[in-house]
C-alpha positions in Angstrom: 68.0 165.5 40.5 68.6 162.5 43.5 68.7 159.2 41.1 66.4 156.7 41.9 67.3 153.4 42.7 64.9 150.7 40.3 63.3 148.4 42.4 62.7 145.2 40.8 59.0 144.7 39.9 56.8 142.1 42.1 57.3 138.6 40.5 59.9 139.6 38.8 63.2 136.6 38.8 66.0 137.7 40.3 69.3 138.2 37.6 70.9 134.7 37.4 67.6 133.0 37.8 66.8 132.1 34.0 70.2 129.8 34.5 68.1 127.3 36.9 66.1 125.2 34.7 68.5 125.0 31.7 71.9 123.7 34.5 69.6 121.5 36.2 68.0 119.7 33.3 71.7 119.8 31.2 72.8 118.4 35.1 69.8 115.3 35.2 70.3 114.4 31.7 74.2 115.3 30.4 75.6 115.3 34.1 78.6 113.0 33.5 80.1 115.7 30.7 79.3 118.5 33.1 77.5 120.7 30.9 75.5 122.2 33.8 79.0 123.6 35.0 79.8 125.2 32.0 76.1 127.1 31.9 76.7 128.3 35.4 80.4 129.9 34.6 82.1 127.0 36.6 84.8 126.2 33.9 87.4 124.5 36.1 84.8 122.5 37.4 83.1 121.6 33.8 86.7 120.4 32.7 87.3 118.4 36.0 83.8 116.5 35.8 84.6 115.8 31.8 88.1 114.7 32.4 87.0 112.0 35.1 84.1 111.1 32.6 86.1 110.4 29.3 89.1 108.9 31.9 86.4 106.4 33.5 85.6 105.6 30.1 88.7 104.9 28.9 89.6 102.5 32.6 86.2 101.0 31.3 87.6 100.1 27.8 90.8 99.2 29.3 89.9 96.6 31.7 87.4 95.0 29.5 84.3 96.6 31.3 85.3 95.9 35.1 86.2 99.6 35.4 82.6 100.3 34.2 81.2 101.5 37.2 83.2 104.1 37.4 81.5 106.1 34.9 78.5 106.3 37.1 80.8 108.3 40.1 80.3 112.3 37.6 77.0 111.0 36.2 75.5 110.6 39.8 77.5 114.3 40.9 75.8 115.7 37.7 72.4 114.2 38.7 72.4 115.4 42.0 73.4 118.5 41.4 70.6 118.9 38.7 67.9 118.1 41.1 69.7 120.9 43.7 69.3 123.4 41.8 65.7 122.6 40.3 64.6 122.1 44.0 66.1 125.4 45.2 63.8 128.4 45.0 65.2 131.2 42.4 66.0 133.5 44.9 68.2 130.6 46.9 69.4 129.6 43.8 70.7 133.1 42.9 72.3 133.8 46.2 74.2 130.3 46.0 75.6 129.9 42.6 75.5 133.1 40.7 76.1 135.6 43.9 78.5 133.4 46.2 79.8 131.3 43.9 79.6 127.6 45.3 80.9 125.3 42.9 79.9 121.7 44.4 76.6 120.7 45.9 
């Protein structure tokens, strides 16, 4: 008996695509601690964008506040990233981040 190859059923998301909602939202609102990196599989990346977070913060503390801005340079990375994927349809967002793996933007 041939096996049969299971088509996926109309409307059905594609595998990866219950990820979307969950990394952008953690990426909008928790972006600076990179989260939204650690939800997608992107560990390196997760430990880069938390290490320049609690680092800013630390600059911040150490120069009495002047080196506040810097927090906002992985809180605006994780922001835009978060509205990325939400924009992106399932299908895009699939083929991207779960299939060819992009790690930034």
């Amino acid at each position: 008996m041939p096996m049969q190859q299971q088509m996926p059923q109309y409307g059905a998301k594609p595998a990866g695509a219950d990820k979307k909602i969950l990394a952008g939202i953690l990426g909008i609102v928790l972006g600076g601690l990179g989260i939204h990196k650690f939800v997608l599989g992107y560990n390196q990346e997760g430990v880069i964008l938390i290490g320049t977070y609690l680092v800013s913060i630390v600059i911040a503390m150490v120069t009495c506040g002047i080196g506040a801005p810097l927090i906002f340079i992985p809180t605006v990375i994780g922001i835009i990233e978060g509205i990325i994927y939400l924009t992106k349809s399932d299908e895009e967002f699939v083929q991207t981040y779960i299939v060819n793996k992009k790690p930034w933007f």
